[in-house]
C-alpha positions as CSV (number, residue, x, y, z in Angstrom):
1,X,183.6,28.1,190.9
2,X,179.7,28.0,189.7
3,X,179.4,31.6,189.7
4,X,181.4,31.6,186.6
5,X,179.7,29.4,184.7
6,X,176.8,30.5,182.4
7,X,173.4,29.2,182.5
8,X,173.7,26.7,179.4
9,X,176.7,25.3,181.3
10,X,175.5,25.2,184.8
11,X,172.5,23.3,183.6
12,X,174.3,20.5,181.8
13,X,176.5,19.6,184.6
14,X,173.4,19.7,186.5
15,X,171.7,17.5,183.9
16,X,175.0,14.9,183.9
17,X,175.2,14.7,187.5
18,X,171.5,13.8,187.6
19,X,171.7,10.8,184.8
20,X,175.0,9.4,186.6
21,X,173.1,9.0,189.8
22,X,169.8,7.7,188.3
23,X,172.3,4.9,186.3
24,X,174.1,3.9,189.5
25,X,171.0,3.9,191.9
26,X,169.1,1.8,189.4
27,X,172.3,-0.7,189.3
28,X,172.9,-0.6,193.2
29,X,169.4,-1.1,193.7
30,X,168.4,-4.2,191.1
31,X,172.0,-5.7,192.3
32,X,171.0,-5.6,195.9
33,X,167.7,-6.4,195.8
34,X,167.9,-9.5,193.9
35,X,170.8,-10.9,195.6
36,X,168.1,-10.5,198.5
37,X,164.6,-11.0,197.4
38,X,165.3,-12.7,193.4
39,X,164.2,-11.0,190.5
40,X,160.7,-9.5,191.3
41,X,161.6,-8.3,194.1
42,X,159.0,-5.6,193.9
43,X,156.3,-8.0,194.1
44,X,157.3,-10.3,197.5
45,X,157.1,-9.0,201.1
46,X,160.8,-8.1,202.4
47,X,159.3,-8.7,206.4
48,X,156.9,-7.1,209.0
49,X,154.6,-7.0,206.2
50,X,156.4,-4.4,204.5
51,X,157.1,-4.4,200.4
52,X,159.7,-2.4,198.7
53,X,156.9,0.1,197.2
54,X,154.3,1.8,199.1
55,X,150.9,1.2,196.8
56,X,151.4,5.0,195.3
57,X,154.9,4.0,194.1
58,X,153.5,0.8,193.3
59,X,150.8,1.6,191.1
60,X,153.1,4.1,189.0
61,X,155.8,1.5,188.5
62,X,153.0,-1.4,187.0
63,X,151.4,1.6,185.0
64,X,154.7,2.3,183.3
65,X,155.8,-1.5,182.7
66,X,151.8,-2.0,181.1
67,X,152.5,1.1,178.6
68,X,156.1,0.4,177.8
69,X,157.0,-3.1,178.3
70,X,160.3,-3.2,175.9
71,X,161.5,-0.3,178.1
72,X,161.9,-2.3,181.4
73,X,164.5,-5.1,180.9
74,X,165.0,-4.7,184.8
75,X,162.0,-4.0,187.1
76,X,164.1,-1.2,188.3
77,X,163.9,0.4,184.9
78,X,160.6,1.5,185.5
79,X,160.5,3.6,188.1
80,X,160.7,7.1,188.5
81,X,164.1,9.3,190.1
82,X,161.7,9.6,193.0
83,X,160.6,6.4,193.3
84,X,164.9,5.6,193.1
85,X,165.6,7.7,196.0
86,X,162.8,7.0,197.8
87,X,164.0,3.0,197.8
88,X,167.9,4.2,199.0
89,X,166.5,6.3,201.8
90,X,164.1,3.4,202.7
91,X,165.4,2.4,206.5
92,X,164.3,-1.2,206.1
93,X,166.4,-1.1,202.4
94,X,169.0,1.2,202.6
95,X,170.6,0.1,205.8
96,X,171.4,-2.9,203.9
97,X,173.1,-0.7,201.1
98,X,177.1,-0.4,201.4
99,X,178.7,1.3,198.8
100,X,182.9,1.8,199.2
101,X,184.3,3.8,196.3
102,X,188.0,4.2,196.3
103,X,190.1,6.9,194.4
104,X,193.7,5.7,194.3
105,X,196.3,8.0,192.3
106,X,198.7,5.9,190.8
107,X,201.8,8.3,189.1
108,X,204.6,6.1,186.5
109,X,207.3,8.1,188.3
110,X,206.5,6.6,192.1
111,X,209.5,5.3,193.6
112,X,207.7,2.9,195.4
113,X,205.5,1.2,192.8
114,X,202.8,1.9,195.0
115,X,200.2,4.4,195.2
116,X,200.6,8.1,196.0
117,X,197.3,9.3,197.5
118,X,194.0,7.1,198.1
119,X,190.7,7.9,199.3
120,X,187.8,5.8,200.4
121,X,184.2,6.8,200.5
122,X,181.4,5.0,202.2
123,X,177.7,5.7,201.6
124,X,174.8,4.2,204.0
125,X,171.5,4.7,204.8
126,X,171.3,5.8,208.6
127,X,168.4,6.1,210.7
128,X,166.5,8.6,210.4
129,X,168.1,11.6,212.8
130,X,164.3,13.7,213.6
131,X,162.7,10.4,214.8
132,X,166.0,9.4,217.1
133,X,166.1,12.6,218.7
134,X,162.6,13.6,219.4
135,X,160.2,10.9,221.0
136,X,157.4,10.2,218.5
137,X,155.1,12.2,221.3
138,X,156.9,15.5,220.7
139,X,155.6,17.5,217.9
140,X,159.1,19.1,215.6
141,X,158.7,20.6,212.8
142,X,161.9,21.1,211.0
């Protein structure tokens, strides 16, 4: 199917895809986090002396919020794509993440009223496969 796009095209479903996840993991992650931690969740320890942001992420995310204050209604809104995906694949954070998405097709002309075809997705963190496989002794490179 790509192989027939051209270039210009290619790159702007690239470019959409992109912005849809950034909008959604930016929602999903200010929803869940404040229903767990409150609102600056960014500045409290979430246990075992652990904070949401390591101090590289950290340090990025108070730069931006210094230089463009009106931009960050959210604290989420500051943060880098990175910094985004770096918080879902979090174990201590994304474990916690459950999202259910579900695709129902609903025609007029159904005899039963009902549904015709539905389809649920589930996304969750899992642990992290290279650590639960190979003792932390073992050298892997994968």
């Amino acid at each position: 199917m790509f192989y027939s796009l051209t270039q210009e095209e290619l790159r702007s479903m690239c470019k959409n895809s992109i912005e849809t996840f950034e909008v959604w993991a930016r929602r999903i992650i200010h929803e869940k986090l404040c229903s767990e931690y409150g609102e600056n969740y960014f500045d409290i320890d979430i246990g075992n002396n652990e904070k949401v942001l390591n101090n590289e992420h950290f340090n990025a995310y108070n730069k931006i919020k210094q230089v463009h204050p009106s931009r960050c209604c959210r604290p989420v809104d500051a943060l880098f794509i990175e910094t985004l995906i770096y918080i879902l694949c979090k174990e201590s954070i994304g474990a916690h993440i459950v999202i259910e998405c579900r695709l129902i097709q609903n025609k007029p002309w159904h005899k039963h009223g009902s549904f015709d075809h539905r389809v649920t997705l589930f996304f969750q963190v899992l642990p992290n496969l290279k650590q639960s496989i190979y003792p932390k002794e073992a050298s892997c490179s994968l």
